[in-house]
N, C-alpha and C positions, 0 to 999 in steps of 0.2 A: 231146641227140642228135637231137631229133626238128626242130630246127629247123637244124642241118644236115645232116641226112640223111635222111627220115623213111621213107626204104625197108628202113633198117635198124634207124629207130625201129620200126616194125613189125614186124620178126622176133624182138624178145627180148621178152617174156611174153604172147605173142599163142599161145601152142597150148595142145595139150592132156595133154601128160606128167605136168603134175600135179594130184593131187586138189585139185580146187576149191570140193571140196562134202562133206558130211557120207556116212557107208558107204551111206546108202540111197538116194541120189540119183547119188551120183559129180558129175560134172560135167554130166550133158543140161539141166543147167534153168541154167545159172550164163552171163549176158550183160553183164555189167558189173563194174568193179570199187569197191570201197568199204571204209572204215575199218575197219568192224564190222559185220561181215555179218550182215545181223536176218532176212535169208527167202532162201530155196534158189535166186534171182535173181543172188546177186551173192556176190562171193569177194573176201577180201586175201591170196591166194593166184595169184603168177606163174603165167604159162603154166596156169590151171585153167578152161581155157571146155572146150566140148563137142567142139568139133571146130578143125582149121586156118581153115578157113574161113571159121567163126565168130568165132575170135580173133583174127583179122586184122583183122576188122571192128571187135569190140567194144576190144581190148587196145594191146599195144605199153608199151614201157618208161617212156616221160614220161608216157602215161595210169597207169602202174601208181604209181609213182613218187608223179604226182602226189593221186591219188583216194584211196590208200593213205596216205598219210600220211607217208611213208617219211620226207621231209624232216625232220619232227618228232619221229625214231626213234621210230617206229612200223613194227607188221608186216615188223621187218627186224631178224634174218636168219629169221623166223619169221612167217608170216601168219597169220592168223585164217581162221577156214572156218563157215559154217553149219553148227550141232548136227545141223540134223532135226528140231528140235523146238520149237516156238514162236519164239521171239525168240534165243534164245541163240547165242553163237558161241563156240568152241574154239579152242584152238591148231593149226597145221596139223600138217605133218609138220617135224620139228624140222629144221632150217637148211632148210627148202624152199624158200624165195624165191630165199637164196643158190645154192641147186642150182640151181634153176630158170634161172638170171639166167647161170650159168653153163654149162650146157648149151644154152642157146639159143646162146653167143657162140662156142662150138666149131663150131655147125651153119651160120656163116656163111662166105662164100665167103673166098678168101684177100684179095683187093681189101679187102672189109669190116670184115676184122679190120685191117688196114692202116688205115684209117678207124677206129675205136674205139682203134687204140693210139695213133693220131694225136691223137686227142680226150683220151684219156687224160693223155697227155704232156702239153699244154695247159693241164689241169685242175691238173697237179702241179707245180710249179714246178723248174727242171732235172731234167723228167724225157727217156726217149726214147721213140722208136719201136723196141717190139719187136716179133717174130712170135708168134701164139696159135696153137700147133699142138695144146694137149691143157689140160686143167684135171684137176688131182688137187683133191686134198682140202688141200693148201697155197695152190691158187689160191682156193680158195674163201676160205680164210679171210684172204689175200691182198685178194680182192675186198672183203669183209665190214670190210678195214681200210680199205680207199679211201673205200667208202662213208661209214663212219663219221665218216671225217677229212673227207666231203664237207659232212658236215651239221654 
């Protein structure tokens, strides 16, 4: 997506809704994303930087995608997150990446999602363009089967 779009590469795991980091930290220290989080730096956890602003900078979905491993199923539908304590990293919040990846795509304008179903459809062979007006807990697991069939 991000090399035909990347203003909308941009908006799906660029914020801050999810925890990115271990309970003693949250997200203020987490800049970057990575396989296996080894210091309170970096998260394989969507949308888990500090702020908007910052995860715009640092994130976006082909950087998640790709830093995370995701291709390789890894960190999907579940990221890793820094312990807090030495070296170690944990599971996130369970299907958080999938939530994550899907709340982002609700919060995009309607053009956009027009653009992502378009890309979608693309990706699937006879598929179409539909409209994204809402994500239940079917879409997620929806998404989580696309993904899957991607890699």
């Amino acid at each position: 997506m991000e090399i035909s779009n990347p203003n909308i590469d941009k908006k799906v795991c660029s914020g801050s809704h999810a925890k990115g980091n271990s309970e003693t930290t949250k997200n203020n220290t987490v800049a970057s994303y990575t396989e296996k989080p080894t210091a309170a730096t970096a998260t394989a956890q969507c949308s888990g930087f500090p702020d908007e602003a910052a995860g715009n900078k640092a994130g976006g979905l082909n950087r998640f995608v790709s830093e995370t491993k995701v291709e390789e199923g890894k960190n999907w539908p579940t990221g890793k997150i820094h312990s807090g304590s030495s070296t170690n990293n944990v599971d996130g919040t369970h299907n958080g990446n999938a939530k994550a990846v899907a709340t982002d795509l609700t919060k995009l304008t309607s053009d956009e999602k027009t653009i992502v179903a378009g890309l979608l459809a693309k990706t699937i062979e006879g598929g179409e363009v539909v409209e994204i007006r809402a994500v239940s807990s079917t879409s997620v697991m929806a998404l989580e089967l696309w993904v899957c069939w991607l890699l």
